[in-house]
N, C-alpha and C positions, 0 to 999 in steps of 0.2 A: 306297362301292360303285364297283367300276370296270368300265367298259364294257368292248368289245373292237376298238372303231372309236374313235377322236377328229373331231374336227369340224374339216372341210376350208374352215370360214367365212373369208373374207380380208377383214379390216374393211379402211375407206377409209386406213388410214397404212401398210396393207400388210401389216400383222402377220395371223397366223394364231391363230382361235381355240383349236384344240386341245385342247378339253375333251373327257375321256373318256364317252363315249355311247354307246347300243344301239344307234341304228339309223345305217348305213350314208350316208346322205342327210348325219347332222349332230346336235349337242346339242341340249335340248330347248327352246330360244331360237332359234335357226338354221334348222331341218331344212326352215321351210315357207318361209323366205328365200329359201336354195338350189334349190327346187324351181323356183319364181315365177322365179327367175333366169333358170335354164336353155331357162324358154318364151319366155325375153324374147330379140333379136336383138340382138347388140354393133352398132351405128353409129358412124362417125366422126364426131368431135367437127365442126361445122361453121366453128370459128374454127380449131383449132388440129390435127386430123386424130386425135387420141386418141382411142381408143376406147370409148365408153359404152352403156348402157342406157338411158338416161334420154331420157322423154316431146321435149322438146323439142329435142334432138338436139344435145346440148351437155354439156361437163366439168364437175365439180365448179367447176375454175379459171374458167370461165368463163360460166357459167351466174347467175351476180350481173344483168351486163347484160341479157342476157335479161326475169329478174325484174322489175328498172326500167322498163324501156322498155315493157314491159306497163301499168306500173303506170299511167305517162305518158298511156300512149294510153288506159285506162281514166279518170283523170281529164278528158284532153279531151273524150272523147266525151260525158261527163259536163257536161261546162262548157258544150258544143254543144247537148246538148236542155238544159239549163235556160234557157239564153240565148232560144232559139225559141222556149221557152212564156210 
């Protein structure tokens, strides 16, 4: 069965989905990704100036460090009250 729209999805290696679909939005994988998308605001990246969506205001590329340095400061604070108990 073919649609009459294909799916405007652009995965992260930049390739396009392009699956044939009903609704206009996107295939039936996609449609509520793209919506979600669109309410979200592109930011620039905080290391590198690229521009994302993403919660903690960082790239793919660069978003690792972020993750650690969290992780870090959650073990410390960790080590900090058991130390004081």
């Amino acid at each position: 069965m073919y649609g009459e729209y294909y799916c405007p999805f652009i995965n992260y290696s930049g390739n396009i989905c392009g699956r044939s679909c009903m609704r206009e939005e996107g295939c039936s994988i996609h449609w509520k990704y793209v919506i979600k998308l669109t309410n979200k605001p592109l930011i620039p990246c905080s290391d590198c100036g690229k521009l994302t969506r993403s919660a903690s205001g960082r790239c793919p590329t660069h978003i690792r460090g972020f993750y650690v340095s969290k992780y870090y400061h959650k073990l410390r604070t960790a080590f900090e009250h058991s130390s004081k108990a």
